[in-house]
Each structure stands twice: as structure tokens, then as C-alpha cells.
C-alpha positions, 0 to 999 in steps of 0.5 A: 505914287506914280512911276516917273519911269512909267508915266515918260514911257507911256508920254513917249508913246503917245507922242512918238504916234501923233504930231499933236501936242495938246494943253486942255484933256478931257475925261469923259464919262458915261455915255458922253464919249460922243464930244471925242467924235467931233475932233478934228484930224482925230488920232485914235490910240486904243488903251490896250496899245499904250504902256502901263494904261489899264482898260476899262470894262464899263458900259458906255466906255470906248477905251481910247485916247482921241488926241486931235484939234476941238474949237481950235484947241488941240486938245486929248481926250479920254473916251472911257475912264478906268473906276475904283470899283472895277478893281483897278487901284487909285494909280492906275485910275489916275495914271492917265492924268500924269500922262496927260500933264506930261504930253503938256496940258494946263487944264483939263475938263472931268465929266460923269454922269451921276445921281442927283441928291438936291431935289430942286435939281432934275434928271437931264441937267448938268451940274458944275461941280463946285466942291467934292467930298471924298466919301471912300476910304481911300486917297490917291496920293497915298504912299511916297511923294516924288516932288517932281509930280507934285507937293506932299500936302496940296492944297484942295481948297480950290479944287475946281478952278474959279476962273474956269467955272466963271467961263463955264457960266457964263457960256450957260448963260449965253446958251440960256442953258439951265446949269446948276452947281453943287457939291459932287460926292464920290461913292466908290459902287459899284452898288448904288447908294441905300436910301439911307445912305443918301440921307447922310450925304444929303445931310453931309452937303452934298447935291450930287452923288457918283462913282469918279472924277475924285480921283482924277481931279485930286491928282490933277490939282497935285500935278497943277492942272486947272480942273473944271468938273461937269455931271450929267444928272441922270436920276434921282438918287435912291430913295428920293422917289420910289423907284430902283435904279439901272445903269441903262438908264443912266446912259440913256438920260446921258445920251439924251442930254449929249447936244447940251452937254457937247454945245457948253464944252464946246463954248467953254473950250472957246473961250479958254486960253 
């Protein structure tokens, strides 16, 4: 569990750089960091420099806190998410998000970029996450609770908040953009799935499979920070077309579907409180 020492650190940092106080985060995955890009008075703080954050090596990742003002809202964002697989523990993956509940935010929006399990889905649409399943053996909020962060045993039952996907459809709509919604499985990778492995997640219930976003909304939904979760589908996953799979081509269909996928957050921060 996290350090309220380290978390009052790392929140005092942050705030001791920028006169911004923001109530909505952003977590955003692969190839999706250009929506950090379009904030307004940006104040750009690199990983490296604030206590206890750790760095995230992956492709597609800029490794920064970009905290300034989005369709009126101030709002911080993570350009670059830490994984599980890079060996980085479940703390130091969430830790941002305490820090984010420290600095004030209510609500935050988690995005990746991930494989499609569904078939009627297709490469380049995006899913609202409606539900996960935790398909690695491994829990956040594992080892002792501090009450002051959150319950022992919160309830996951409406992880992914109702009002904030009724926004983020009906922002779709008005787009008349295709937004499909499904179950998102976390797979800790950093191998992709075998095609047998995608049948049993199929089987399990889920549309879409990737390597985050579990952890983070989990700790979220401990700290009671509304969570809306949105995947760019960038492949099929294995097996179901006769194909290997590449992280180049995840970032390329990412970048592809970047002014969608930047037009619907920036409609659903509009419409957010």
C-alpha cells in the first residue's frame, strides 16, 4: 500500500511548480499522448524530477505530467503510463493516482490502446470500457490498508462510472462516432496472448484484451475517483486472423485514430462537471 508520506511529497512538488489545481486526470496510453498537446498554459513536469514517480521505458510514452486548462477544465494529465510488465510493482504503477487524488481530482479518464477480442468489433474504433476482468495474479491493493486512502474491501461493481459513460455516449452520438462498449481484460505481457489464450477470454466474457488500465482504475475506484475507461482497438487479437502482431502496429492504428479519439474526450470534458 501507498506511502501517505511519499504521496504528500510528491503532491507537494507538483504543486509547489504550478498555480494550477486540477479535478479531472488523464491517463494516456499508447500512441494517444498527443490530447497532452492541446492543453492550454501547459506546465510540463518530467517523471524524473518528482519524488517517488517511477519512468516508463515503453514505446509511444513521453514520461511527463502535463497539468494546464482543456475545454475549461484544469485538468493533469499522464503523458506515459508505467506497466507491470516492465517490472515496475502495482504501487509504483498506481502511485500516480494517489497523487493525482491528492493534487484534488474527482474524476479521471484511462485510455490504451489494446487488441480486440469481439469480432464485430474492428481495428481503429474505440471501446468504452463497460467492465474488466483482472486476468493477472496480482491485486493493488494487496498488503495493509491505511483508512485514510481508502475501504479494505471496496466495492468494484460500478468501476467504470454510469453517469460518465452515459456522457461519453452521448458525446458519440452527437460526433456520430462509432464507439463500441465491452468488457476490457488485463493481461500483464509483455508477450502477447496465444490464440488459445484468447479463446478462454473470449469464453470468460471479455471484448477486448490489453496490458493496463486494471490497476490504475481499481486504485482510482479505492481512492473514490469516478473513472471512465476508453481503448483505441488497434488489432485483432491473436488468432483471430492469421496474422503476428507487432507494437508498431499498435501505435501506428493509435495514431491513426488520434483526431477521433482527441475530438470525444474533448466533448466528453465539456460536458463534465
Amino acid at each position: 500500500m501507498h506511502n501517505l508520506q511519499d504521496i504528500q511529497q510528491a503532491t507537494d512538488f507538483i504543486m509547489n511548480q504550478t498555480a494550477h489545481r486540477p479535478t479531472i486526470g488523464l491517463i494516456l496510453g499508447s500512441g494517444l499522448g498527443a490530447l497532452a498537446d492541446d492543453i492550454e498554459n501547459p506546465h510540463c513536469i518530467p517523471y524524473s524530477e518528482i519524488p517517488h514517480f517511477a519512468k516508463s521505458e515503453a514505446v509511444g510514452h513521453a514520461n511527463e505530467l502535463v497539468i494546464g486548462q482543456l475545454m475549461g477544465k484544469t485538468v493533469v494529465a499522464m503523458k506515459g503510463r508505467f506497466h507491470y510488465y516492465e517490472g515496475f510493482t502495482l504501487d509504483e504503477v498506481t502511485f500516480p493516482v494517489r497523487v493525482m487524488k491528492a493534487l484534488g481530482v474527482e474524476n479521471v479518464i484511462i485510455t490504451n490502446a489494446c487488441g480486440a477480442i469481439n469480432t464485430d468489433f474492428q481495428p481503429g474504433e474505440l471501446m468504452l470500457i463497460t467492465d474488466h476482468i483482472n486476468l493477472v495474479a496480482n491485486n493493488p491493493l494487496i498488503g495493509p490498508n491505511n483508512p485514510e486512502l481508502g475501504t479494505r474491501f471496496p466495492d468494484l461493481s460500478k468501476v467504470y462510472h454510469p453517469e460518465l459513460r452515459r456522457i461519453a455516449t452521448d458525446v458519440a452520438q452527437e460526433m456520430n462516432l462509432s464507439l463500441q462498449q465491452g468488457v476490457y481484460a488485463w493481461w500483464s505481457g509483455p508477450a502477447y496472448e496465444t490464440p488459445a489464450e484468447i479463446r478462454m477470454i473470449r469464453t470468460m466474457g471479455a471484448d477486448a484484451v490489453g496490458m493496463s488500465t486494471v490497476p490504475e482504475a481499481i486504485v482510482a475506484t479505492h481512492a473514490s475517483i469516478g473513472v471512465l475507461g476508453i481503448s483505441c482497438l488497434t488489432n485483432m487479437a491473436c488468432g483471430i486472423l492469421d496474422q503476428p502482431l507487432n507494437h508498431e502496429e499498435v501505435i501506428e492504428v493509435a495514431g491513426r485514430v488520434r483526431t477521433d479519439f482527441v475530438k470525444l474526450i474533448k466533448g466528453i470534458l465539456e460536458q463534465m462537471q
